[in-house]
N, C-alpha and C positions, 0 to 999 in steps of 0.2 A: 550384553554389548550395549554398551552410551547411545542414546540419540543424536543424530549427527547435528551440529547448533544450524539454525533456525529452519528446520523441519517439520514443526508443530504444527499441527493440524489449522489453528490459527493465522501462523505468519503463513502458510500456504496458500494458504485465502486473501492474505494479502497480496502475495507474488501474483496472483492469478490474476487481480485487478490489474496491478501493474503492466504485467505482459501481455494483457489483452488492450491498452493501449498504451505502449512504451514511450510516446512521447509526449502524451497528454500531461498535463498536471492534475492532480488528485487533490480536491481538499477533504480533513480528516473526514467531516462531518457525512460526506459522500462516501469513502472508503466506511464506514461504519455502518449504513447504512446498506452497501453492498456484500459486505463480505458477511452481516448480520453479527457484528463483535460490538463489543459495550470498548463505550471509551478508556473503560479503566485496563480494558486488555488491548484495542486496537494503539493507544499513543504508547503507550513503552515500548510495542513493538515497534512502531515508527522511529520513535527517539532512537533503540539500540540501530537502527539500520542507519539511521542519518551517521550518529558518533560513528563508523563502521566506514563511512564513505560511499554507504550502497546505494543512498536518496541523496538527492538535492530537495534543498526548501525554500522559497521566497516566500513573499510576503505580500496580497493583493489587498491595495484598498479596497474600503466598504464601499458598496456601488450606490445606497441609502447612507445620509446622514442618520445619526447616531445610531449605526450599525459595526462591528469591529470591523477589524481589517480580517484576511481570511489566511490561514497559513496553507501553503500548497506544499505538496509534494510529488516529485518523478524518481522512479529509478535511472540512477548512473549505468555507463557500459559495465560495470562490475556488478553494480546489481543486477540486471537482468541478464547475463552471465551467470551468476548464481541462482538467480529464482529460477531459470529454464533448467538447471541441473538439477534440484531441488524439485522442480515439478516433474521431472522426466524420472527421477527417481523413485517418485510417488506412484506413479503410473496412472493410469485413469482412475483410479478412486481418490484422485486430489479434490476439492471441497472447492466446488464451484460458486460465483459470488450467489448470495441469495435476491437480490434484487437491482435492475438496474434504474439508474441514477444518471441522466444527464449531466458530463463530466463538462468540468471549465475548457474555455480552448484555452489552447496554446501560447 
């Protein structure tokens, strides 16, 4: 039987940050840092969920000159909709973040 799409032991890990603060904004380098995924796996999964409608993303300038701007992300009511099904499906052995990270506010 298929793997139901984005159930991956990975994007789980992502959900999990999300829904532990659903209205926060996320930026990657945080998300990667908590969930313990390498960039080259946490942004695609970010990207397929934005193209998806399931994040929103802005864009926060650098708070330091010549530093970039920072790309944030929150899940939409459909994202976290989905991540709580997703994680409720998982059951308790869903992949808890591995480190926390003082998140941007609001």
């Amino acid at each position: 039987m298929p793997r139901q799409p984005d159930s991956s032991p990975q994007t789980l890990r992502v959900f999990r940050c999300l829904v532990d603060d659903p209205q926060g904004w996320h930026y990657g380098y945080a998300l990667s840092k908590q969930t313990g995924l390498a960039p080259g796996t946490l942004y695609p999964i970010l990207a397929r969920l934005v193209d998806r409608g399931l994040l929103e993303t802005r864009w926060e300038p650098a708070e330091q000159v010549g530093r970039p701007p920072r790309h944030l992300y929150r899940a939409t009511a459909d994202g976290l909709d989905l991540a709580n099904a997703r994680l409720a499906a998982a059951g308790p052995a869903t992949p808890a973040p591995t480190t926390l990270i003082p998140r941007t506010a609001s």
